[in-house]
N, C-alpha and C positions, 0 to 999 in steps of 0.2 A: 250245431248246424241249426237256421233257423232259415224258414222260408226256402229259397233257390240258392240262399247264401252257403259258401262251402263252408267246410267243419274249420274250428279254430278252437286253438288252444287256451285257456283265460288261466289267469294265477290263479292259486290258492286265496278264498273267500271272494272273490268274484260273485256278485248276487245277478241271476241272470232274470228276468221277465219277459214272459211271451203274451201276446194279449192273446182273444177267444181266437180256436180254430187259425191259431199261426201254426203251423208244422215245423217240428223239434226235432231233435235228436242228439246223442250225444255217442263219442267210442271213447271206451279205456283202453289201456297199454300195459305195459306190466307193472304201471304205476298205481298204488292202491289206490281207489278214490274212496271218496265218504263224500254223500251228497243227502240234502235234506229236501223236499218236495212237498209244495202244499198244493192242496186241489182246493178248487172252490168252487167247481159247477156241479154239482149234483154226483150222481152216479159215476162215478171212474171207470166202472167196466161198459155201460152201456154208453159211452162218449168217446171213449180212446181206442183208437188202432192201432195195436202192436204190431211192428213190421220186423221180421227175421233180419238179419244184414244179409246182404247178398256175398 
């Protein structure tokens, strides 16, 4: 999910990019995932908002 956009499914190795402050998200299924994430603004915890799923 990115921005207002609804959640969608992308194949395997799919490289995704969000620019600053686009709001993300992702769900898994009972399908394994393995996902790799680089940050690159500073601080991760004092930048990011973790949100529970509803």
């Amino acid at each position: 999910m990115r921005g207002n956009e609804p959640f969608t499914s992308k194949p395997t190795g799919t490289v995704i990019y969000h620019p600053s402050w686009m709001p993300h998200a992702m769900r898994t299924s009972s399908t394994p995932l393995m996902a790799l994430y680089m940050w690159r603004g500073g601080d991760l915890t004092a930048k990011a908002t973790i949100i529970a799923p509803s």
